[in-house]
C-alpha positions in Angstrom: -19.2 -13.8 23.0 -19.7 -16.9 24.9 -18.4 -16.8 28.4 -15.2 -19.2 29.0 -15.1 -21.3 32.4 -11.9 -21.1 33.9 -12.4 -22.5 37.3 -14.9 -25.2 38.9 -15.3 -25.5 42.3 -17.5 -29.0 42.5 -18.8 -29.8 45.9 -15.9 -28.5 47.5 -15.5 -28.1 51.4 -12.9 -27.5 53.8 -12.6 -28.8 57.8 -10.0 -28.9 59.8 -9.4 -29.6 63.5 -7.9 -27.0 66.3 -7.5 -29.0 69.5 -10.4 -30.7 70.1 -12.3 -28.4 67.8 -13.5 -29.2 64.8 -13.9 -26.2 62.3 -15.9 -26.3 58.7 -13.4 -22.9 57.4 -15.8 -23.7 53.3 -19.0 -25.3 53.4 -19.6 -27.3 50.6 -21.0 -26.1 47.8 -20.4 -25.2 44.1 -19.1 -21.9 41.7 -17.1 -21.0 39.1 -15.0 -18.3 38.0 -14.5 -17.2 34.2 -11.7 -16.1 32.2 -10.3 -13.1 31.7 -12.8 -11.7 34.2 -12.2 -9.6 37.5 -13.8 -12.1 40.2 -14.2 -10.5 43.5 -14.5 -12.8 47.0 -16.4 -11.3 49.7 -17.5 -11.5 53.3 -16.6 -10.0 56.5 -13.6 -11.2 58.5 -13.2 -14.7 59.2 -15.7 -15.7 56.7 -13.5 -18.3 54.8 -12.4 -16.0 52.5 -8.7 -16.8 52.5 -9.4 -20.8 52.9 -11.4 -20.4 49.6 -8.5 -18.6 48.0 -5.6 -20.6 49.2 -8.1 -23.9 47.8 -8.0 -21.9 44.9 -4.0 -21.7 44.8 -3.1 -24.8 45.3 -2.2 -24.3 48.9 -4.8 -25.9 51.0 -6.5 -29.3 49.1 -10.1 -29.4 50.6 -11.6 -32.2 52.2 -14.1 -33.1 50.1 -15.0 -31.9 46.3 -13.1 -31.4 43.4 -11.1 -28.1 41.9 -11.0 -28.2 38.1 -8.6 -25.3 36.1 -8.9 -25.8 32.8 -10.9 -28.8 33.2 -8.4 -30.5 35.1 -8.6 -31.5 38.8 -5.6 -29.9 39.9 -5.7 -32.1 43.6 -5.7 -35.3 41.4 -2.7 -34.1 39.8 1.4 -35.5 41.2 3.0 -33.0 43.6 5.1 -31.6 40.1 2.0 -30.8 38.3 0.3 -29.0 41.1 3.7 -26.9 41.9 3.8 -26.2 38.0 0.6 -24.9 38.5 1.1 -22.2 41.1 4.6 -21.4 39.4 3.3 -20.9 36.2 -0.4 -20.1 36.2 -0.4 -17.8 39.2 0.9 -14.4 40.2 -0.2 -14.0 43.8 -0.2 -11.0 46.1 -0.3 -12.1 49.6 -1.6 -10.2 52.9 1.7 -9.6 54.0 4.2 -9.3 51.3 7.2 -11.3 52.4 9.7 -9.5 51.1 13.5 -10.3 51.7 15.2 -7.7 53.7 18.6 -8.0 52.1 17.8 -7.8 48.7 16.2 -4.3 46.5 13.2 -4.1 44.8 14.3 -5.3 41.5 15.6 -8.6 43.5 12.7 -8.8 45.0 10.4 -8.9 42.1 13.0 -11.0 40.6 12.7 -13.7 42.6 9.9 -15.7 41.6 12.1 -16.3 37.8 15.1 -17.2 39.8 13.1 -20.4 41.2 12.2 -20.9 37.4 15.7 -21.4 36.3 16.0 -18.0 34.8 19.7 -16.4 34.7 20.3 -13.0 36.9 20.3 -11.1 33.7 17.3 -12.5 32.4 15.5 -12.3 35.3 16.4 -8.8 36.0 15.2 -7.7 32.6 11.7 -9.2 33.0 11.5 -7.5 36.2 12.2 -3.8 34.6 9.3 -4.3 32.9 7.1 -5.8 35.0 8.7 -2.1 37.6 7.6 -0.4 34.2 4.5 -1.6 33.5 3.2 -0.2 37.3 5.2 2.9 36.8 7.9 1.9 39.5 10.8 1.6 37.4 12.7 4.2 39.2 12.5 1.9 42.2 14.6 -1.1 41.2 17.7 -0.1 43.9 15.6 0.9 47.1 14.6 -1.7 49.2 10.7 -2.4 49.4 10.4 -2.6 53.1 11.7 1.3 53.3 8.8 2.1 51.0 4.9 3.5 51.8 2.3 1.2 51.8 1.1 2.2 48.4 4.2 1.9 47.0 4.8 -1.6 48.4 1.7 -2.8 46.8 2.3 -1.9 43.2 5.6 -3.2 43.6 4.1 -6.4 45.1 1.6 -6.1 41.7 5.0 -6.1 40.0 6.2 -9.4 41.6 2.8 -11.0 40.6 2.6 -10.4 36.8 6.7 -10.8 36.5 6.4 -14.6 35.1 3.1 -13.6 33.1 1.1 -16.0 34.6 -2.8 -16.1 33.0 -3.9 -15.5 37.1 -3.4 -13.0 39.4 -4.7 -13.5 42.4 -4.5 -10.6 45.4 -5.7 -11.5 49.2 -6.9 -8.2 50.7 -4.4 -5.9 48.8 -5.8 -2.7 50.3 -5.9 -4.4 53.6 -3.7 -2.1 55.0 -3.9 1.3 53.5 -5.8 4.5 53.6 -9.0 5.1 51.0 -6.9 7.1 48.9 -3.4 4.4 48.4 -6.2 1.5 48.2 -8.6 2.9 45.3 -5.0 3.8 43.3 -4.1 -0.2 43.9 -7.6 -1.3 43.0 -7.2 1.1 40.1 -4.0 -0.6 39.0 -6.6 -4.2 39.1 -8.9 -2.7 36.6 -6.3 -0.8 34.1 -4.4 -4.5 33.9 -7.6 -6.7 33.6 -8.6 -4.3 30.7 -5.3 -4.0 29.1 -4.1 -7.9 29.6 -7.2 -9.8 29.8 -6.0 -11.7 32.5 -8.1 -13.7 34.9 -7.8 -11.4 38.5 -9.6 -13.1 41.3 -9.6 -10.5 44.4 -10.2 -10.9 47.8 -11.7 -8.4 50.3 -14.5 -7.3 53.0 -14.4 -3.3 51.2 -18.1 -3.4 50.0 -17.1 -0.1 47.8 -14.9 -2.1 45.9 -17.5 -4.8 44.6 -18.9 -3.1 41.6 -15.3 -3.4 39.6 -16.3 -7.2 39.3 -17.7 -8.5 36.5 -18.1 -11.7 38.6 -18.8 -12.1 42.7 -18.6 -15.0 45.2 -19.8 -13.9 48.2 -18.6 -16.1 51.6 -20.6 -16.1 54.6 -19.6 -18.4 58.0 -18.4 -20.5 55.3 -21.0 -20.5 53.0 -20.3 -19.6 49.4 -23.0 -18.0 46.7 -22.0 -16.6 43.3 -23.5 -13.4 41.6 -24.1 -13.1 38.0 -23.2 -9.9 36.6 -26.6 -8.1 36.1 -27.3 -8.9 40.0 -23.7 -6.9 40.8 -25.4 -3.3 41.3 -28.4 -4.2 43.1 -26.6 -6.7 45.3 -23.9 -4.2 46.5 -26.6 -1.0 47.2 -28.2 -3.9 49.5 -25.4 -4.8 51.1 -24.5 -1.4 51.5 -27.8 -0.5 52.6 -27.8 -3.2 55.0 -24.0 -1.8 56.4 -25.8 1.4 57.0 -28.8 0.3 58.7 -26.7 -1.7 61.2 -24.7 1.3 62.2 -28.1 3.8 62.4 -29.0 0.3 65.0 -26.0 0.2 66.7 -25.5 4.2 67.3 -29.2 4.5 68.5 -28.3 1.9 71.0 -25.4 3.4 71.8 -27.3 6.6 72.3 -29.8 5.3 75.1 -27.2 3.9 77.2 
């Protein structure tokens, strides 16, 4: 089966000034990301990572380049296109999961169809089933912020796939928990992708992670380089190798002193 573009990233870089600093967060350069896929972005911290991603949502238009979804440039587009865009092609989970204090979990993943003109009822129904389809459905009257990390993030899952959007995209969503909570989340990513066949575009600096992709962009001081899908395996026992060889380094310096 021939392999559908989703996303180009042409030429595309991103500077910005802080004081009288001028910082290049994307370096200008060129990948895509297919359909239907599970791309994972890559580098350590401070890499560009989320700069890339938030080009990527329609948050941040780059300096220079162009970002075509579906073939269209989505930065060209008038202020209602582009916010039709991340309303109805994107489910996002954020670093921090913003959630509103006064309101339950079934509010809460509610809210994104209440912006979309949906009626309470309405809304609430699409949310059972988006509480259903991550196995949280017994959740709907707690309130998220009282819950564990783990169970914050497959309720934030829930919040991203309520308006069925073709893209979910997830910035560091095991950022924040144990080994254990994160490879159930990351599970959650693969089960869905397989199931839905939606487009998941993930971001983190876990190297373990990297061989769920079918697809990688790594990021380095801004830098971005895709990897096919036969290069996956071999790419990640190098980077892994090169992770361990660097803390053999550092502990035998560390041993001298």
């Amino acid at each position: 089966m021939k392999r559908e573009i989703l996303y180009e990233v042409d030429g595309v870089a991103l500077d910005f000034s802080v004081g009288e600093q001028h910082v290049t967060a994307v370096q200008k350069g060129s990948i895509f990301i297919p359909k239907g896929e599970i791309t994972i972005i890559f580098g350590p911290s401070g890499s560009g990572k989320s700069s890339l991603l938030n080009i990527l949502s329609g948050l941040q238009k780059p300096t220079s380049g162009n970002l075509r979804y579906k073939s269209e440039n989505i930065y060209v587009s008038n202020q209602d296109s582009l916010a039709h865009y991340r309303a109805h092609e994107l489910g996002i989970i954020y670093q921090t999961n913003y959630w509103v204090k006064s309101l339950d979990v079934l509010d809460n993943v509610a809210l994104p169809l209440y912006f979309l003109g949906y009626s309470r009822a309405g809304a609430h129904d699409k949310a059972r089933r988006a509480l259903e389809r991550v196995n949280m459905q017994s959740y709907t009257h707690k309130y998220p912020y009282l819950l564990s990390g783990g169970e914050q993030q497959r309720i934030a899952f829930a919040r991203a796939i309520v308006n069925d959007a073709p893209v979910i995209i997830a910035d560091e969503p095991t950022g924040n928990l144990d080994s254990k909570n994160g490879d159930r989340v990351i599970e959650l990513f693969t089960e869905f992708q397989q199931n839905e066949g939606k487009t998941i575009i993930l971001v983190t600096h876990n190297l373990e992670y990297l061989p769920i992709a079918q697809h990688l962009v790594q990021i380095q001081d801004g830098k971005m380089t895709q990897i096919e899908h036969k290069d996956i395996t071999p790419t990640v026992k190098q980077l892994l190798s090169d992770v361990q060889n660097r803390i053999s380094t550092l502990a035998a310096k560390g041993a001298k002193k």
